[in-house]
N, C-alpha and C positions, 0 to 999 in steps of 0.2 A: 820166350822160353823155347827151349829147344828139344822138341819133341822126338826128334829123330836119333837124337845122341840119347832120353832115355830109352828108344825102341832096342839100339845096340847094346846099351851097357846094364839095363835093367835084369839084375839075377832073381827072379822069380818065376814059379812054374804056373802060376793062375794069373794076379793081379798082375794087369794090364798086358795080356793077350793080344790085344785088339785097342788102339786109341785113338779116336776121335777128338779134333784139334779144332776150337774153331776161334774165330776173334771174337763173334759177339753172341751170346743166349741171351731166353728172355730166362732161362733156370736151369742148370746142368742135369738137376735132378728131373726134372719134364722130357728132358729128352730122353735121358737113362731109364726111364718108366717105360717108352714108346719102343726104346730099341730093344728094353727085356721083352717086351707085349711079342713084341716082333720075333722073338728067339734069338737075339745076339746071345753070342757066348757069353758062358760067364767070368766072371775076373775085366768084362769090358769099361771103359773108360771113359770117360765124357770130361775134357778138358777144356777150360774156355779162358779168355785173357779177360773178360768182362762180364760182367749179367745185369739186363735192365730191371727184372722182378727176382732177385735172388728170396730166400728166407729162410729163414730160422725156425724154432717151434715156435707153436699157436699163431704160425702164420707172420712171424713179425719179419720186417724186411730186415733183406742185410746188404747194406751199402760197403760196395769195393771201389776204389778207383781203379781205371782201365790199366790193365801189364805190372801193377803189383803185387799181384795175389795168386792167393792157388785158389782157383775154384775147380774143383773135380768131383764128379760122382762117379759110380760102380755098381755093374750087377752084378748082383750075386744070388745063387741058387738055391743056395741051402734052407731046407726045411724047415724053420726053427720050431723049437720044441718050447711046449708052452712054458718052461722056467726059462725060456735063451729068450724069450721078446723083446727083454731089456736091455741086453748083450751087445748088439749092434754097434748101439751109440757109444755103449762103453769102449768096446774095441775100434772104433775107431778115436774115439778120445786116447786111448791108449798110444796106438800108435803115433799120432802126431808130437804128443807130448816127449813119446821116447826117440823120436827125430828130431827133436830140438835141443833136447838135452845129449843129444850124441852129438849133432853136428857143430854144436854150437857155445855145449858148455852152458844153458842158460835153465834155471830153475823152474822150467816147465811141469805145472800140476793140474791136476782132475777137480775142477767144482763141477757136483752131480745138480744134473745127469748127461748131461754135451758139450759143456765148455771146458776148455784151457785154458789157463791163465798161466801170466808171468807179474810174479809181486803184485796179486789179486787183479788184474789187469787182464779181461779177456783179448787172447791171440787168435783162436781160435774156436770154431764150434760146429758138431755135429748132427746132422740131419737124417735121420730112416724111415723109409715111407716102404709101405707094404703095397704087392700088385699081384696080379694074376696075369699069364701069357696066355697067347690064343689057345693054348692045350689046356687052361683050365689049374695049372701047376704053379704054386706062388712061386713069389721070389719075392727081393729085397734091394731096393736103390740105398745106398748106402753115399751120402754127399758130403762132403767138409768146404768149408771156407778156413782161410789162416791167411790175416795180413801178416806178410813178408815184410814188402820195402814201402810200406805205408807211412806216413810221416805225421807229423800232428794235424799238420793243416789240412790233412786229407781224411780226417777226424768230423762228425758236425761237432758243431761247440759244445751241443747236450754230451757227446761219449768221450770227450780228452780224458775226462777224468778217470772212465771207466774203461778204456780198449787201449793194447797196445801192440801194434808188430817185433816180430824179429827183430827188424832194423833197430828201431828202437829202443829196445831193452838191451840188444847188443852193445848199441853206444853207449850206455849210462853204467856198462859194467867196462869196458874196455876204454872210454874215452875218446871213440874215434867213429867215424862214422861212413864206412865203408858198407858199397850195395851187397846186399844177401842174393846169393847163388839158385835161384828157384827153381832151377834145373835138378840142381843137389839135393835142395831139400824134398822134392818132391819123389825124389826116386828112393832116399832111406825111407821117406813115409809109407812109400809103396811097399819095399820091403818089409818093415815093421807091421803094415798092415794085414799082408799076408802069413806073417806067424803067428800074428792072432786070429787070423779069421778060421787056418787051421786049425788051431787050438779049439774055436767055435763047433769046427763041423766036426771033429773030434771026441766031444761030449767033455772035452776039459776044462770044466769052469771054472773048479780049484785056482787051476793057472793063473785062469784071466784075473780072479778076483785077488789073490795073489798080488799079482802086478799093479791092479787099481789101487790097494791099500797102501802100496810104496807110493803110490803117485798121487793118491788123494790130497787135495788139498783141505791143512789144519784149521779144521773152524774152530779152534781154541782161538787163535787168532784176532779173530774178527772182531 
């Protein structure tokens, strides 16, 4: 992934400030807690091509293979207000969902409360964990996974049925099977994420909820 062409061409004025690139964590969000503690600015980044202890909520692991995925987390500053605690994960569901469906043309939707799916198929999901810096001032790591160019066999046999990447939902609607840009997709997320997070620090939750309801996924469905 190419970090240095998002540092040139990424149009936003907060998310990703500051990016930190590395090949291997043991959790993007472990280290984004350490470097909010520490006072990094906020909008910072923690980008990684791997993670050996990734997770999801209630702690369950989440298995990437190595240079397919986006694993990134973010600090973020804002105060939340005790109706926004919820907020987070939605907005960052948000955002992903409306980068895939930009970039991609693919029917990317919201099963509450952190995942995305494509044809009930989790792509991706959201993680926010609360902290305190040395000044005693919270903040908020904000982290996503989204398999890109993850294939089936890079699936355990328990999730084929239930996980899908980019790549392959790409293929099953276009018939071809050409690699996803993760470069790309990672910089409209970026951008996408920062319209919501303003929208967050804003007090406009109208918006955000707004947006969630277009993107919700119909459990008439199910």
């Amino acid at each position: 992934m190419d970090i240095n062409l998002i540092h040139r061409t990424l149009q936003t004025s907060l998310i990703g400030c500051q990016i930190e690139h590395y090949a291997q964590v043991a959790s993007t969000n472990d280290i984004a807690i350490a470097c909010g503690k520490s006072g990094a600015a906020e909008g910072t980044l923690i980008v990684a091509e791997h993670q050996t202890a990734g997770r999801g909520r209630y702690g369950r692991k989440w298995d990437a293979p190595a240079g397919k995925c986006l694993l990134v987390s973010a600090v973020l500053r804002h105060r939340l207000l005790r109706d926004q605690v919820e907020l987070p994960n939605l907005i960052g569901a948000i955002a992903i969902a409306e980068a895939i469906r930009a970039t991609h043309r693919l029917d990317a939707r919201i099963k509450v409360p952190n995942d995305v799916r494509i044809k009930e198929k989790k792509v991706a999901g959201v993680l926010t964990e609360l902290a305190y810096d040395d000044q005693h001032q919270p903040f908020f790591v904000l982290g996503f996974g989204v398999n890109v160019n993850s294939t089936l066999e890079d699936f355990p046999p328990e999730l084929r049925e239930t996980a899908t990447s980019v790549r392959i939902a790409a293929a099953r609607v276009r018939n071809q099977d050409p690699e996803i840009c993760r470069t790309s997709l990672l910089r409209a997320i970026l951008c996408q994420l920062e319209k919501t997070y303003l929208q967050l620090k804003a007090g406009e939750t109208d918006l955000i909820m707004r947006q969630f309801e277009v993107l919700r996924e119909d459990e008439s469905d199910h």
